[in-house]
C-alpha positions as CSV (number, residue, x, y, z in Angstrom):
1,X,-16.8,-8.4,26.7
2,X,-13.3,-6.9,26.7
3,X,-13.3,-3.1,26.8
4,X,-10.7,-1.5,24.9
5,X,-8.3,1.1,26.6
6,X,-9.4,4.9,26.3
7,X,-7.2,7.9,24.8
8,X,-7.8,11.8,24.8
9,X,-5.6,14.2,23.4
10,X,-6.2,18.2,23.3
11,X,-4.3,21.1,22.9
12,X,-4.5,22.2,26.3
13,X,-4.0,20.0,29.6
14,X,-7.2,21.1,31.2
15,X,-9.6,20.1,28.2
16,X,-7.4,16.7,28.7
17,X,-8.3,16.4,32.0
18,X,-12.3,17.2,31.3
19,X,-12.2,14.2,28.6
20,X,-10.1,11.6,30.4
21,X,-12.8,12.5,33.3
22,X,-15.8,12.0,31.0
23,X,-14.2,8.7,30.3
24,X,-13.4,7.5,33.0
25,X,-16.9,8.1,34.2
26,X,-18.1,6.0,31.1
27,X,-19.1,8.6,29.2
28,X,-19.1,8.2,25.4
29,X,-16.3,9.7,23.1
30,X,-18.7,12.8,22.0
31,X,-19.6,13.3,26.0
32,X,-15.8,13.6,26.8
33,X,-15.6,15.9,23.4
34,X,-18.2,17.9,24.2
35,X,-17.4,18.6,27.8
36,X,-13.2,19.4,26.5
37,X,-14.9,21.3,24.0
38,X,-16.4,23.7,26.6
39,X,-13.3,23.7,28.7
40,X,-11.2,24.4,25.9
41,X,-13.6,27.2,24.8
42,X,-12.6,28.6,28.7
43,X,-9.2,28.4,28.9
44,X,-7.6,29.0,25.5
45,X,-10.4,31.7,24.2
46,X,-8.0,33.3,21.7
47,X,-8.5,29.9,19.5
48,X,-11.7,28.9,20.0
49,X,-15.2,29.2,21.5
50,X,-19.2,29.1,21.7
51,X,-19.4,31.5,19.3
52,X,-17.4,30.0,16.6
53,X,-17.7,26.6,14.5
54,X,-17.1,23.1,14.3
55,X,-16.8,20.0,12.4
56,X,-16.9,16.1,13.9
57,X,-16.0,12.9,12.3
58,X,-17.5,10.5,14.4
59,X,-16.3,6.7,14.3
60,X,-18.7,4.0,15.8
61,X,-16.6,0.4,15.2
62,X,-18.0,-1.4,11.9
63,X,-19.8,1.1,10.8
64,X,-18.9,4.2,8.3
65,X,-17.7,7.3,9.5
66,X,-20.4,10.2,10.1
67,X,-19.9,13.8,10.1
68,X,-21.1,17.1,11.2
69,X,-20.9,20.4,9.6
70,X,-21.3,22.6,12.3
71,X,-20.1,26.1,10.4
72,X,-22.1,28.8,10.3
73,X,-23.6,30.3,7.0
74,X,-23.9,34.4,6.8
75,X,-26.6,36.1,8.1
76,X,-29.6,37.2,5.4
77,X,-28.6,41.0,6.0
78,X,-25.0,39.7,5.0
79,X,-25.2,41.3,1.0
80,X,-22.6,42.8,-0.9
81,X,-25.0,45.9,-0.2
82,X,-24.5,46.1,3.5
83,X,-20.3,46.0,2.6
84,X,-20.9,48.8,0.1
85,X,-17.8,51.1,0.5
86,X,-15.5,48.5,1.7
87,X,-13.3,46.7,-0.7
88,X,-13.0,43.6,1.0
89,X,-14.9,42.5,4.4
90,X,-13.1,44.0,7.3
91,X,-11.4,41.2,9.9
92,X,-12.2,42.8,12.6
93,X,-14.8,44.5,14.3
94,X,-19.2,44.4,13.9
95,X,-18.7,43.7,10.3
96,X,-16.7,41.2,10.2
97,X,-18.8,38.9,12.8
98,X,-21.1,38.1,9.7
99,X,-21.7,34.5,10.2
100,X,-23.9,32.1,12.5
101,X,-22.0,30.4,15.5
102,X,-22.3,26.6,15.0
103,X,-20.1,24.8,17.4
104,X,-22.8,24.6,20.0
105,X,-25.6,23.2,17.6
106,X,-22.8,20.9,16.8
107,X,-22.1,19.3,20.3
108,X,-26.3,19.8,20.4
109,X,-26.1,17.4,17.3
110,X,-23.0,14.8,18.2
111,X,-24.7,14.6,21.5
112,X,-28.2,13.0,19.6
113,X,-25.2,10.4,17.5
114,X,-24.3,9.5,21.5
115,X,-27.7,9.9,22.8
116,X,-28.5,6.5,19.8
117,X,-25.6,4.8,20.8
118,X,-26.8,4.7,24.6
119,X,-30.1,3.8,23.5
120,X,-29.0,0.0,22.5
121,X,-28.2,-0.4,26.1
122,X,-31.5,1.5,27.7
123,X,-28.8,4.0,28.8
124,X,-29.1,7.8,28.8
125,X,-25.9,10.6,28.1
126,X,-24.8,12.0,31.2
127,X,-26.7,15.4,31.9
128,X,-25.6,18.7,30.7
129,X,-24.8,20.0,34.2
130,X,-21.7,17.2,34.3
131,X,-20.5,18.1,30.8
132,X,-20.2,21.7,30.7
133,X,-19.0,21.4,35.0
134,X,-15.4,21.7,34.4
135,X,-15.6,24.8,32.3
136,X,-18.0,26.3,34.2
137,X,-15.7,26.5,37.3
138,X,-13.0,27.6,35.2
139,X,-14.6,30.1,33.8
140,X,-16.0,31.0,37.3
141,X,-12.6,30.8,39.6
142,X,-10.1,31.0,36.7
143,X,-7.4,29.2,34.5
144,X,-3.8,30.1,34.4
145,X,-3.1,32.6,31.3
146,X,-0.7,30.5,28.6
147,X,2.3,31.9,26.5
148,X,0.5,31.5,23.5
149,X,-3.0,33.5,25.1
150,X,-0.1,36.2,25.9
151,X,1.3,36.2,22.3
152,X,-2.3,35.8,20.6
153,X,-3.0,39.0,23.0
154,X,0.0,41.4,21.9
155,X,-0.5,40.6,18.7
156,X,-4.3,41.6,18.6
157,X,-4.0,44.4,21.0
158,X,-3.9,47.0,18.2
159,X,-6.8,46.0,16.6
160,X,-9.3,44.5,19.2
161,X,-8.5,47.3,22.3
162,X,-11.6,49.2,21.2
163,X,-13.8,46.4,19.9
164,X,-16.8,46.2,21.9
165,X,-16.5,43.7,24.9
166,X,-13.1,42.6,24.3
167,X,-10.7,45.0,27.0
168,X,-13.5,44.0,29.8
169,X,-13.2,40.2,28.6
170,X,-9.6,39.7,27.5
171,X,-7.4,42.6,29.2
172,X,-6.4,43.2,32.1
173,X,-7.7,47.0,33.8
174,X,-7.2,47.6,30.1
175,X,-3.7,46.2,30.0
176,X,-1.9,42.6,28.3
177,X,-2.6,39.8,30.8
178,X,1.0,38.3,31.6
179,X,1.9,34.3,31.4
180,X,0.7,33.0,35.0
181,X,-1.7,35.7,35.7
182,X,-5.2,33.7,36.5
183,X,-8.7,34.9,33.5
184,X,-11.6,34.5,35.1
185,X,-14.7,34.9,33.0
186,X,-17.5,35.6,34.8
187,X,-20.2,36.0,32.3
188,X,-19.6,33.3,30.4
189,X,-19.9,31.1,33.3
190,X,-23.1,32.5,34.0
191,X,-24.1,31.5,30.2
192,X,-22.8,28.1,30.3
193,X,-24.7,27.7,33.5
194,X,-28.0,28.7,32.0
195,X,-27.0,25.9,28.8
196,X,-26.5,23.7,31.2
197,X,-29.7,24.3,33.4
198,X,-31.7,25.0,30.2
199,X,-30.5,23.1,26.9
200,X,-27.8,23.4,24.3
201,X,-31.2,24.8,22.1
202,X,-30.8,28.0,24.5
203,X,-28.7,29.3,22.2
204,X,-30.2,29.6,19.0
205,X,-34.0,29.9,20.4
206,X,-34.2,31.4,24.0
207,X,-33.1,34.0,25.8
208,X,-29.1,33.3,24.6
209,X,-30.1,34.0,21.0
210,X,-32.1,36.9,22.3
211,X,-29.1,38.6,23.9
212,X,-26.8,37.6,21.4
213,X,-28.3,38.8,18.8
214,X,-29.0,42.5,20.6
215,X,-25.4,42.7,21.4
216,X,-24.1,41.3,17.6
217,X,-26.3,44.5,16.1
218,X,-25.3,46.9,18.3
219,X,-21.6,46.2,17.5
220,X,-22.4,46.3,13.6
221,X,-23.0,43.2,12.8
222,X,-25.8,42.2,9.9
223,X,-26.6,39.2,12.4
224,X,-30.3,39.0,13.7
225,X,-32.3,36.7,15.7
226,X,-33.9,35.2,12.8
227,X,-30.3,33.9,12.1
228,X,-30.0,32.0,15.3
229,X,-33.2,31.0,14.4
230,X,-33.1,29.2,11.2
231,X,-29.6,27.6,11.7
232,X,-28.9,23.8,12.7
233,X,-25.8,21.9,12.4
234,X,-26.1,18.9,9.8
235,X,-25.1,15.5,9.4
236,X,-22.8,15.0,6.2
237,X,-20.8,12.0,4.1
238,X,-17.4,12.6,4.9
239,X,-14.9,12.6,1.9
240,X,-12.7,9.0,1.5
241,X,-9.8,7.7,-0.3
242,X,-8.9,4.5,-0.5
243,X,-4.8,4.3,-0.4
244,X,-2.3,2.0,-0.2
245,X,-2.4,2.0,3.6
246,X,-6.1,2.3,4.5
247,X,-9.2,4.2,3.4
248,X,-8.8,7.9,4.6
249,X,-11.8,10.3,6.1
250,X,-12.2,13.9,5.8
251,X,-15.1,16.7,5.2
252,X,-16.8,17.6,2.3
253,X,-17.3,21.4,1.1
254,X,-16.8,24.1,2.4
255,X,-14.3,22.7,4.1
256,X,-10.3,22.1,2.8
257,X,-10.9,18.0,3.7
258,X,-9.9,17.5,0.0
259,X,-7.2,19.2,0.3
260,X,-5.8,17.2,3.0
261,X,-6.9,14.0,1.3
262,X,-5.7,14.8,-2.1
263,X,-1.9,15.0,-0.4
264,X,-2.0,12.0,1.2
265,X,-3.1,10.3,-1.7
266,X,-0.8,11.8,-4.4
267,X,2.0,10.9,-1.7
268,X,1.1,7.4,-1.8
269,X,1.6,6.9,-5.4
270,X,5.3,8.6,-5.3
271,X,6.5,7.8,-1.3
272,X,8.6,4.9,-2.9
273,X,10.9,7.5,-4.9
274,X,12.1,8.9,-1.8
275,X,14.9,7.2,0.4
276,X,15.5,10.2,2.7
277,X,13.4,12.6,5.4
278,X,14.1,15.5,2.8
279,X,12.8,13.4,0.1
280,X,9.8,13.0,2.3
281,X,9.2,16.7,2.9
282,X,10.0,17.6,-1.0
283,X,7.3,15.4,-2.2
284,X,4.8,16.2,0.6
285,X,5.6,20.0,-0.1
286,X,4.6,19.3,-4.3
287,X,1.6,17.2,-3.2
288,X,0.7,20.2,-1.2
289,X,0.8,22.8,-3.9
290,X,-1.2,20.3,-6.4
291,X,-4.0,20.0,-3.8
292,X,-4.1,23.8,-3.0
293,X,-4.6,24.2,-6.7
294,X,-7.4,22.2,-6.8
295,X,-8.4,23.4,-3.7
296,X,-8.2,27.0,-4.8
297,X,-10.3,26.2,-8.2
298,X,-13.0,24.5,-6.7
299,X,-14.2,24.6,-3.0
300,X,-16.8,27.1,-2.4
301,X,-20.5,26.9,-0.6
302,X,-21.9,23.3,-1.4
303,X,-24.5,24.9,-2.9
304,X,-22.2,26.8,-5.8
305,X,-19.7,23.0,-6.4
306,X,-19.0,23.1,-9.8
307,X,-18.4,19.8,-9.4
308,X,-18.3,16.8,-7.8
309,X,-15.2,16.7,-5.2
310,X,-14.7,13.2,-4.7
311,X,-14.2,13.2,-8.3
312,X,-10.9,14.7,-7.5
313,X,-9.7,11.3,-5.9
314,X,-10.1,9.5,-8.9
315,X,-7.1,7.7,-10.3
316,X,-7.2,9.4,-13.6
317,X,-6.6,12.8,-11.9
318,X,-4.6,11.3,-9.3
319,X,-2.1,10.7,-12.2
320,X,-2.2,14.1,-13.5
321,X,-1.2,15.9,-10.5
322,X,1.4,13.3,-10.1
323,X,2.8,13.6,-13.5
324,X,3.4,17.5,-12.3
325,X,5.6,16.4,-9.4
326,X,9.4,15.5,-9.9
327,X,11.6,14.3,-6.8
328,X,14.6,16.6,-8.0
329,X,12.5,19.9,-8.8
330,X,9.5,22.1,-7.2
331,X,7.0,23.7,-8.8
332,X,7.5,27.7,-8.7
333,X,4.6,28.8,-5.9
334,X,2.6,31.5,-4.6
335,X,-1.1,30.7,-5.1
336,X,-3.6,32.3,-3.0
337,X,-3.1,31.0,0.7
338,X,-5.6,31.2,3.7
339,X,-5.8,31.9,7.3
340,X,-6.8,30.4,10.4
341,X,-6.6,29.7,13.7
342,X,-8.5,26.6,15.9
343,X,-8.2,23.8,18.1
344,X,-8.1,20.2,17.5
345,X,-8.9,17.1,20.0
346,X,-9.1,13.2,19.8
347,X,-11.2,10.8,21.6
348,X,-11.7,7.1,22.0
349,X,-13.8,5.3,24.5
350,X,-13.9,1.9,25.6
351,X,-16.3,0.4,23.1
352,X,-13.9,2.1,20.6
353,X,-16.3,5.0,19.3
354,X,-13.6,7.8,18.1
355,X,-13.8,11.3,17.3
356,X,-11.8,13.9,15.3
357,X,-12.9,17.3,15.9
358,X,-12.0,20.6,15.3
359,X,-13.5,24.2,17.1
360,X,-12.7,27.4,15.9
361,X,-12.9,31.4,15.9
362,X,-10.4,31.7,12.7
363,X,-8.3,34.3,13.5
364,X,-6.7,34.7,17.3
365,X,-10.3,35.9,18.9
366,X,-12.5,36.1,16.0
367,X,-14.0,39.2,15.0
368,X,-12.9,40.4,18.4
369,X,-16.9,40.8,19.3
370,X,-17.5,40.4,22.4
371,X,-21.3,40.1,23.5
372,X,-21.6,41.7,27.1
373,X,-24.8,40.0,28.1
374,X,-23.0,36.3,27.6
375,X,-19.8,36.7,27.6
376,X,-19.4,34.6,24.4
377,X,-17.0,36.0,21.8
378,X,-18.0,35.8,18.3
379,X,-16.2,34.3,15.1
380,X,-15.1,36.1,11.9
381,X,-14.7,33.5,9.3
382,X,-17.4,35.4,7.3
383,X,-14.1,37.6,6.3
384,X,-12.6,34.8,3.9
385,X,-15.9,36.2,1.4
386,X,-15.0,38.0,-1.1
387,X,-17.4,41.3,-1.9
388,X,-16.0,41.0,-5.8
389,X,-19.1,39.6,-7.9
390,X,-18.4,36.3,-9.8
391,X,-15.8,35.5,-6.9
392,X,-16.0,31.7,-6.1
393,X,-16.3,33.3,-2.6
394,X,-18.7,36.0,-3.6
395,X,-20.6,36.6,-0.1
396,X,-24.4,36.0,-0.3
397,X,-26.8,35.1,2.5
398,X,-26.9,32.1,4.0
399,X,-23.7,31.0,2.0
400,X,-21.2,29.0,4.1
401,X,-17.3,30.4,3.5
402,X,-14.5,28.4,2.7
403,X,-13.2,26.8,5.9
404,X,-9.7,25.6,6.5
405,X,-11.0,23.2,9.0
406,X,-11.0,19.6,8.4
407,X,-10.5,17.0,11.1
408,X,-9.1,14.1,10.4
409,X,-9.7,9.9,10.5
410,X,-8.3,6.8,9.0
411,X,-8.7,3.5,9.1
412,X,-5.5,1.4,8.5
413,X,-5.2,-2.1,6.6
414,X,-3.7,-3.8,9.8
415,X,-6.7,-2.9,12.0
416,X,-5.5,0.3,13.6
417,X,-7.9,2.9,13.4
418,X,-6.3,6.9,13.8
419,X,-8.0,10.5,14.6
420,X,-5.6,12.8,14.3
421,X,-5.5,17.0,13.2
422,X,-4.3,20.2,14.0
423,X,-4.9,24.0,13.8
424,X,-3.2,26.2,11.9
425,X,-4.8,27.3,8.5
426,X,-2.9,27.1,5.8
427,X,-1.1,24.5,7.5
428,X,-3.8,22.1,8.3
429,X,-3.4,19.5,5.6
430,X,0.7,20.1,5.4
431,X,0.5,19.3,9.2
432,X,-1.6,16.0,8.8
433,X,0.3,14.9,6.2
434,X,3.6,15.1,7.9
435,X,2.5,13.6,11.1
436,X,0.6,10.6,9.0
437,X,3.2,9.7,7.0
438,X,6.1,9.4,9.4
439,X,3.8,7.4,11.5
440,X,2.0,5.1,9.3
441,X,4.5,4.9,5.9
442,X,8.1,5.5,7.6
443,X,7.2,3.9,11.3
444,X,7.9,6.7,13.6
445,X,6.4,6.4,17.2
446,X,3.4,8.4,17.4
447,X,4.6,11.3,19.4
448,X,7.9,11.5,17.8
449,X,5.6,11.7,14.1
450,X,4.4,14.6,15.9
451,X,7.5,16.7,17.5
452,X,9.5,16.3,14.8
453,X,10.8,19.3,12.6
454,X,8.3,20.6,10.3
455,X,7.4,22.9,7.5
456,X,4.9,25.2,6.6
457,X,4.3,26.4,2.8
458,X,2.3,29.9,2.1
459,X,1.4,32.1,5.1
460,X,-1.1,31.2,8.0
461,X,-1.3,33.6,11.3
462,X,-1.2,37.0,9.5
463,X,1.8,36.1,7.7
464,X,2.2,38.2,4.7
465,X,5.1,36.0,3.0
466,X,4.1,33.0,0.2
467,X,8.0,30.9,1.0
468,X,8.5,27.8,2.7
469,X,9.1,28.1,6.6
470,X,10.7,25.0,8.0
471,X,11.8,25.0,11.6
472,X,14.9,25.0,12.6
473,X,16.4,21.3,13.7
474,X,14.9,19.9,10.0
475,X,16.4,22.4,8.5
476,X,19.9,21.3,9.8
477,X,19.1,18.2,7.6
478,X,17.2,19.0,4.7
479,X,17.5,22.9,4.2
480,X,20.4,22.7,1.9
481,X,18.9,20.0,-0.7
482,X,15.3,21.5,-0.6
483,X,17.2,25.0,-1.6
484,X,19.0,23.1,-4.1
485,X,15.7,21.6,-5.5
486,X,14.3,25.3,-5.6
487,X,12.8,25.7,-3.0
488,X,12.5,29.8,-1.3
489,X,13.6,28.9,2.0
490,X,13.1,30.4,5.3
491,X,14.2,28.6,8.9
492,X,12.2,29.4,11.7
493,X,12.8,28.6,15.5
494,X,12.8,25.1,16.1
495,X,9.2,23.7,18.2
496,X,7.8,26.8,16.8
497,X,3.8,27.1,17.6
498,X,3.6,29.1,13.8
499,X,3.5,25.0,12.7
500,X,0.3,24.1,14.6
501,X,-0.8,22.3,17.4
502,X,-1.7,18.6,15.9
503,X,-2.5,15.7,17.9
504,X,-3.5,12.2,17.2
505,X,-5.4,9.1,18.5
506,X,-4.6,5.2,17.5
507,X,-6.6,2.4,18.0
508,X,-4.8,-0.7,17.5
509,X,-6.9,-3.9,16.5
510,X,-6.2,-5.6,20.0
511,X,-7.6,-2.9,21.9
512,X,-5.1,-0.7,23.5
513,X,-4.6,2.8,22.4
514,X,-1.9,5.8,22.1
515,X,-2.2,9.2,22.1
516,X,0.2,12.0,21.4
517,X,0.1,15.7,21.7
518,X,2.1,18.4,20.2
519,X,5.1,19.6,22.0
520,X,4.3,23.0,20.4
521,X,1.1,23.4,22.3
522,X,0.0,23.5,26.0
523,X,-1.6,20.2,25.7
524,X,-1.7,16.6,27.3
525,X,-2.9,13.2,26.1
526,X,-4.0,10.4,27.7
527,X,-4.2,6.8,26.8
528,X,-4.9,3.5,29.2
529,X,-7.2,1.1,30.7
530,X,-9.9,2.4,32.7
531,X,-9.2,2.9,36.4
């Protein structure tokens, strides 16, 4: 039987080189994805890591896409009680590291998906100790420090300098690493050794959880180890659209999938009014601000829907948010805009399993936390609550938050079949859309889909301002119409990392594969035969 060509794409080089390894080896797409995700987690800490979340859309060929919600919910001590005297939940600090850590009960989980796969063939995964090798070495003898670790660093400083663990994990004798120096993280090698030695389960019932969740109350936090406890990631029904193009994959609540979905699928109704790139970005921009609003209105905990979200995607509302989108005008914006910062990857392996997934902290190192025991630095997404009663956020134990994650996954009319994503927020779904649509509806080459000019609407990375950011060399084509139109303007440097790091994965129908990473990032991606 023919194998199809591989492909790996990451936002770093070195969790590239982990998953083409995996590969190559003939590991499955989740091996290679679990073993970047804990290189990743090593060498670009400020965006991601073991104490943060994730969320996989899995692909096996023929069958329907699965997913995993692997977010965390907030801890039973996490009441509006235990915030009493604070008006909102503070970002940073004890307090704001409020909810469980999911990404490892997530690989825990894709890993059983690749564990069924193997089974048809009487074949086992590869063993922990090969997965989690590469980051354990990097961890141990150190990875060059990035531009965007130094940047993530200054801006943080302020804030995170006295958090507990952080100067010992992340400085430098107390002091901003510089781009080149070499981070070496000792203890967290030492943890990922004893995962690897002992189970991915380590962390939630042995002596991980233990540690963690001594270190977690002693910096403030309402997390306890019956919270490690009682979590497990879950297996969910992604979201879908069927378009024009191809049916289109995302996550369910409490994610921002149908946010991402609900642009795409708007623009496909209205693409043919455009002629020009500007036209392009005008419409994507209003398809944007009718999906926030939905967005906004009714994502929450799965538990508190008001209604059904794929109802959303019907044609009947379809055509309503359309009717509010002209070519020649916007709409006048703010509405409420959210933060966040991750990491996406891509994978496809040679039986042409794929995987979209996304790993996260949310804001550049989380709460800042830093457990001395482990070494593992702990999220604060539990900070998008809101401590107002009768808030569609209101914070309540063992309530997921809202979660601008969403990874990505298509699968085209023609046969191709695409993972793609990005970090970034409120960008997320303005980032998929552009790189989807110049690929697939305007027939850009893959990479070039991706480089390109973008925009961003609302803020994302602590931005206080609601405008329109659009970098620099689209700007010298499109900024004076989309003015014109009404739109507040702002130009930003051109390649600029405030639009995202997005990536993408393509399968094409005869087997071979591409792969593109964003210029904007430190990443690589692979794509080929197996050597």
């Amino acid at each position: 039987m023919k194998k199809n060509e591989i492909a790996f794409t990451a936002p770093h080089f070195k969790a590239t080189e982990t998953g083409q390894k995996i590969l190559e080896q003939g590991g499955t797409a989740i091996e290679a994805m679990v073993a970047a995700a804990a290189t990743i987690a090593v060498v670009y800490p400020h965006m991601n890591g073991l104490g943060g979340d994730g969320f996989w859309l899995i692909s096996e060929p023929g069958k329907a896409p699965l997913g995993i919600d692997a977010s965390g919910k907030a801890a039973e001590l996490a009441t509006l009680e235990f915030y009493c005297g604070h008006d909102s939940i503070p970002a940073r600090g004890g307090k704001a590291a409020l909810t469980m850590a999911g990404a490892v009960a997530g690989w825990q989980e894709a890993l059983a998906v690749s564990q069924a796969w193997q089974a048809v063939s009487n074949a086992q995964n590869m063993p922990l100790s090969n997965l989690l090798d590469d980051a354990i070495q990097l961890a141990k003898n150190g990875s060059e420090v990035t531009k965007t670790y130094v940047d993530a660093s200054q801006k943080t400083f302020a804030d995170l300098v006295s958090v507990q663990g952080f100067a010992s994990s992340f400085l430098k004798g107390g002091s901003l690493y510089r781009e080149g120096d070499t981070l070496t993280l000792p203890v967290l090698a030492n943890t990922l050794e004893q995962l690897a030695e002992k189970g991915l389960d380590d962390f939630y019932h042995g002596d991980i959880a233990v540690r963690l969740a001594k270190d977690l109350a002693t910096a403030g936090s309402p997390i306890r180890l019956a919270d490690f406890h009682s979590y497990q990631a879950k297996r969910v029904e992604p979201l879908q659209v069927k378009t024009s193009v191809g049916t289109l994959y995302n996550l369910p609540a409490p994610t921002q999938g149908i946010a991402s979905l609900l642009i795409l699928a708007l623009y496909d109704k209205l693409y043919t009014q455009g002629k020009t790139a500007t036209d392009m970005a005008h419409l994507l921009i209003e398809c944007t601000k009718q999906a926030f609003i939905a967005r906004n209105q009714f994502v929450t905990d799965e538990s508190r829907l008001a209604m059904d979200l794929a109802s959303l995607l019907d044609d009947e509302q379809l055509e309503k948010m359309c009717h509010e989108i002209a070519l020649e005008r916007s709409q006048p914006w703010p509405h409420q805009a959210k933060q966040g910062d991750t990491i996406w990857m891509g994978a496809c392996d040679s039986e042409g399993r794929m995987v979209s997934y996304i790993q996260s902290l949310y804001w550049e190192f989380g709460s800042g936390v830093v457990s001395p025991a482990t070494g593992i630095v702990w999220n604060n997404r539990g900070s998008s609550f809101s401590l107002q009663k009768g808030s569609l956020q209101e914070l309540g134990p063992n309530l997921k938050p809202f979660h601008t994650l969403n990874p990505a996954f298509a699968e085209l009319n023609d046969g191709r079949r695409m993972s793609y994503g990005t970090m970034g927020g409120e960008g997320q779904p303005q980032t998929q859309a552009a790189l989807f649509s110049r690929y697939v509806y305007h027939n850009l080459p893959l990479d070039q889909a991706i480089s390109e000019g973008r925009w961003l609407l609302g803020r994302t990375w602590g931005d206080v301002s609601h405008n329109l950011k659009i970098e620099r060399d689209f700007a010298d084509i499109a900024a004076e119409e989309l003015v014109a139109r009404g739109h507040d303007l702002v130009i930003v440097d051109a390649c600029n990392e405030l639009m995202g790091h997005a990536g993408a994965v393509v399968l094409h129908q005869d087997g071979h594969t591409d792969a593109a990473t964003d210029p904007r990032s430190d990443g690589s991606a692979i794509s080929g035969a197996l050597r």
